[in-house]
GUNUTOR-659222 format. One line per 3 residues: number of its first residue (from 0); their letters; for each residue x, y, z of C-alpha. Coordinates in nm, 2 decimals. Layout:
// residues N
NUM> a> X:Y:Z ~ ...;
END
This chain:
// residues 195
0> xxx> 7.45:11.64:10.59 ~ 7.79:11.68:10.69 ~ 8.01:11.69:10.42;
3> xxx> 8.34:11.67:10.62 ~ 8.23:11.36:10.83 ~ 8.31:11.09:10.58;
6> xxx> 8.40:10.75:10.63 ~ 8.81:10.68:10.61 ~ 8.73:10.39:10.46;
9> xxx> 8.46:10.39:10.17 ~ 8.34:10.04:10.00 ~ 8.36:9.98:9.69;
12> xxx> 8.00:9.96:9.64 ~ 7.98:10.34:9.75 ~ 8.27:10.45:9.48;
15> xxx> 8.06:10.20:9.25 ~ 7.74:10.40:9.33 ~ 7.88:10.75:9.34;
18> xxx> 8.07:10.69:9.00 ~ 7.74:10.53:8.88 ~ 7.57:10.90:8.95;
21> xxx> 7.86:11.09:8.78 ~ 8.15:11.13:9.06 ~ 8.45:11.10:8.82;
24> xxx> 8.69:11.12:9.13 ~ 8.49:10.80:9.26 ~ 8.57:10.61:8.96;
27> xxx> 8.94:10.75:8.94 ~ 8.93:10.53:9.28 ~ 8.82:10.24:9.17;
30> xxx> 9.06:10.28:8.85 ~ 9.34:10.34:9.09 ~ 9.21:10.04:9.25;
33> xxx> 9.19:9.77:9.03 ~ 9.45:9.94:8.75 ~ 9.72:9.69:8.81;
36> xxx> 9.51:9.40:8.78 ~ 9.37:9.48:8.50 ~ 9.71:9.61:8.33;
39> xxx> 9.85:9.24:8.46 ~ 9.59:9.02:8.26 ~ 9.64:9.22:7.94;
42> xxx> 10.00:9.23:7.98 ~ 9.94:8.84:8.00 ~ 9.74:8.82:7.70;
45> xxx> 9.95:9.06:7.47 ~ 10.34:9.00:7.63 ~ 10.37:9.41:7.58;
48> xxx> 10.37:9.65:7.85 ~ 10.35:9.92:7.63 ~ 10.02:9.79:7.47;
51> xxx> 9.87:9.64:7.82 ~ 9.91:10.00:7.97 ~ 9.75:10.12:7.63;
54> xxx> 9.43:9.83:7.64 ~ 9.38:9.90:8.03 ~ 9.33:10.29:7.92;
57> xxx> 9.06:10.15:7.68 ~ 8.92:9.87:7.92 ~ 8.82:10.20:8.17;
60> xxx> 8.74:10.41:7.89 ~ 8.52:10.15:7.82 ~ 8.38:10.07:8.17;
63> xxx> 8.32:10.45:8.27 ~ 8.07:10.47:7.95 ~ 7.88:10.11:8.03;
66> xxx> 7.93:10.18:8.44 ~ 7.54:10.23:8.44 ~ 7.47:9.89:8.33;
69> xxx> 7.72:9.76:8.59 ~ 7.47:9.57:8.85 ~ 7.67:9.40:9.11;
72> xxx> 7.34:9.24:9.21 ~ 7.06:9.05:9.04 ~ 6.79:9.22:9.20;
75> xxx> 6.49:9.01:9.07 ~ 6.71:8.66:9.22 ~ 6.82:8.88:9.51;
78> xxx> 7.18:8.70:9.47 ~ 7.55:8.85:9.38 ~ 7.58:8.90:8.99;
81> xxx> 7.95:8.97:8.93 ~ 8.15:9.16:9.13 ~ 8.32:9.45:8.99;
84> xxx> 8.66:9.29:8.91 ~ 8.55:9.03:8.70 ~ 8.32:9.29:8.52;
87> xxx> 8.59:9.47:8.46 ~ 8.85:9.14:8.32 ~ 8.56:9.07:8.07;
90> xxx> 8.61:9.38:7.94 ~ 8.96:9.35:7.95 ~ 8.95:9.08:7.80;
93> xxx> 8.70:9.18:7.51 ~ 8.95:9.50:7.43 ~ 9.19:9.21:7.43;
96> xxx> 9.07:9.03:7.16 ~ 8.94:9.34:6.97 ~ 9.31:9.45:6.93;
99> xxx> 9.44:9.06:6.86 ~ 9.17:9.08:6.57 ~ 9.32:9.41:6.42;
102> xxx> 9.67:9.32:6.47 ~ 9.72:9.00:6.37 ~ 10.05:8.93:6.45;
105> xxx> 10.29:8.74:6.68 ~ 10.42:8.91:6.97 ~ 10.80:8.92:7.00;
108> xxx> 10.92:8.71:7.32 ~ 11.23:8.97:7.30 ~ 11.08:9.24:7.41;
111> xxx> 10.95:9.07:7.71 ~ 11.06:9.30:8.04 ~ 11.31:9.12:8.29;
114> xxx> 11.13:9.00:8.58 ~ 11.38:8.80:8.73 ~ 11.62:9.00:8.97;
117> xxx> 11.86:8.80:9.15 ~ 12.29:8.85:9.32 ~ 12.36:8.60:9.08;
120> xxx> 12.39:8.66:8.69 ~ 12.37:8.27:8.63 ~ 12.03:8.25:8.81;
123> xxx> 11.91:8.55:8.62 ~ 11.95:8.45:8.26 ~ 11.79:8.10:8.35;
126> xxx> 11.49:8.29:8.53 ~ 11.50:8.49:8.23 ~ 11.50:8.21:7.99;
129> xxx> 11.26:7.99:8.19 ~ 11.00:8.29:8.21 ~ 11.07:8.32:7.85;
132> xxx> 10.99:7.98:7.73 ~ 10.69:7.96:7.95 ~ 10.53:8.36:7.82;
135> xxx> 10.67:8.21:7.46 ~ 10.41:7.88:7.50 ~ 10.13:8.11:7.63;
138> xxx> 10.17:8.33:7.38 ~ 10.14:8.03:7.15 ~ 9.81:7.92:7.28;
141> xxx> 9.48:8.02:7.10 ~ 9.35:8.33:7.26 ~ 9.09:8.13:7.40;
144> xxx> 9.22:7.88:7.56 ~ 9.54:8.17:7.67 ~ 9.25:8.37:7.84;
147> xxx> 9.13:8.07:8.01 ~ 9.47:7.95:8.10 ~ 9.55:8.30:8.26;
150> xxx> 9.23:8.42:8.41 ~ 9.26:8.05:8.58 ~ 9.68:8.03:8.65;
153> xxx> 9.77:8.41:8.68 ~ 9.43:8.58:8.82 ~ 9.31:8.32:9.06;
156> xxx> 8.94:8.30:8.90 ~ 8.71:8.03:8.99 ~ 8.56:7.82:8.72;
159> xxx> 8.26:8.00:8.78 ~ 8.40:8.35:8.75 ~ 8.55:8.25:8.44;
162> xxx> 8.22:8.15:8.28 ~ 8.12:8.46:8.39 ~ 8.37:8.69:8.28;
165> xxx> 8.36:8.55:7.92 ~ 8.00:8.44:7.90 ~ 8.05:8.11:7.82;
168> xxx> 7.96:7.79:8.03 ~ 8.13:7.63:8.26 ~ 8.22:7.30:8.06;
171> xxx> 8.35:7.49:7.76 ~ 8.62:7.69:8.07 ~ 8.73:7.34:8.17;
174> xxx> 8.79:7.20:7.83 ~ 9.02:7.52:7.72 ~ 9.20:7.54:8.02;
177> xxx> 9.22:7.12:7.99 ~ 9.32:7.27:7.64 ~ 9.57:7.50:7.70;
180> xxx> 9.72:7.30:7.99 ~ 9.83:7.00:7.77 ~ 9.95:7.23:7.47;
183> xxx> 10.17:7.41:7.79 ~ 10.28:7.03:7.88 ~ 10.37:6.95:7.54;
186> xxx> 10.56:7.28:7.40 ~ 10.72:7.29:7.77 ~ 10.82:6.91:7.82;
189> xxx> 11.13:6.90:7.61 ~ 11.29:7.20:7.80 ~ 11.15:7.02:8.13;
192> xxx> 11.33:6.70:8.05 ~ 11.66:6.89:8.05 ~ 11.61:6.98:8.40;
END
């Protein structure tokens, strides 16, 4: 076999496989690969970069020593199981709610990064405030229904995959993010009516 006569494009699957036999430079790939997703969702969850970038590190600590339970297919249906993302967000979202547990406290809006860049100071600081008010009534949320909510709004997760990534059925996903949506409407109207 020629060693120097690889693909320039490798599949996931094959990083999957070859980090599944031990290649720790095939799973740095996949890491590298799906790292700002998964630093996104918990940076939803927790509204700290400092502590998404620190629950990512544990969400691939964690994956690298369950990767050889990672089946993206269900062999005895013959039919897709989860794909590797959304195996990945549910244990994202379980070191989530492990550190929400031990922590117990209220995140503070203030130290929320700017995300708004614009010419215009004015436009800023309402960008600012608006993205504020919204990360403010997210935060707010139960962390079930606020996982729901962003694995739905922020991640672009079917139904389905939602079930899936936090074991639960499909009902219970609609009523949380029915949930969370009308909480959002309620905590957000009164700033809505001023527009």
């Amino acid at each position: 076999m020629d060693t120097h006569a690889a693909p320039s494009t490798t599949t996931e699957h094959d990083l999957i496989e070859r980090a599944q036999r031990g290649q720790r430079g095939a799973f740095s790939s996949l890491v590298r690969s799906h790292r700002q997703g998964v630093v996104n969702l918990v940076f939803r969850l927790y509204g700290d970069q400092n502590l998404a970038e620190d629950a990512a590190q544990e969400t691939f600590i964690r994956a690298w020593q369950q990767l050889s339970r990672y089946r993206a297919r269900d062999r005895a249906r013959d039919r897709a199981k989860s794909t590797f993302r959304n195996w990945l967000f549910r244990i994202a979202t379980n070191v989530a709610v492990d550190e929400l547990r031990r922590r117990r406290e209220t995140v503070d809006v203030n130290s929320l990064t700017d995300i708004a860049s614009d010419d215009k100071p004015e436009a800023s600081a309402e960008a600012k405030e608006r993205s504020e008010r919204v990360q403010s009534a997210i935060l707010a949320l139960p962390p079930a229904s606020r996982t729901v909510l962003i694995l739905r709004e922020y991640e672009g997760l079917s139904y389905k995959e939602i079930a899936e990534v936090l074991d639960i059925p499909h009902g219970t996903v609609m009523s949380r993010l029915n949930y969370a949506r009308q909480r959002l409407k309620e905590r957000l109207s009164p700033y809505l009516e001023v527009l």
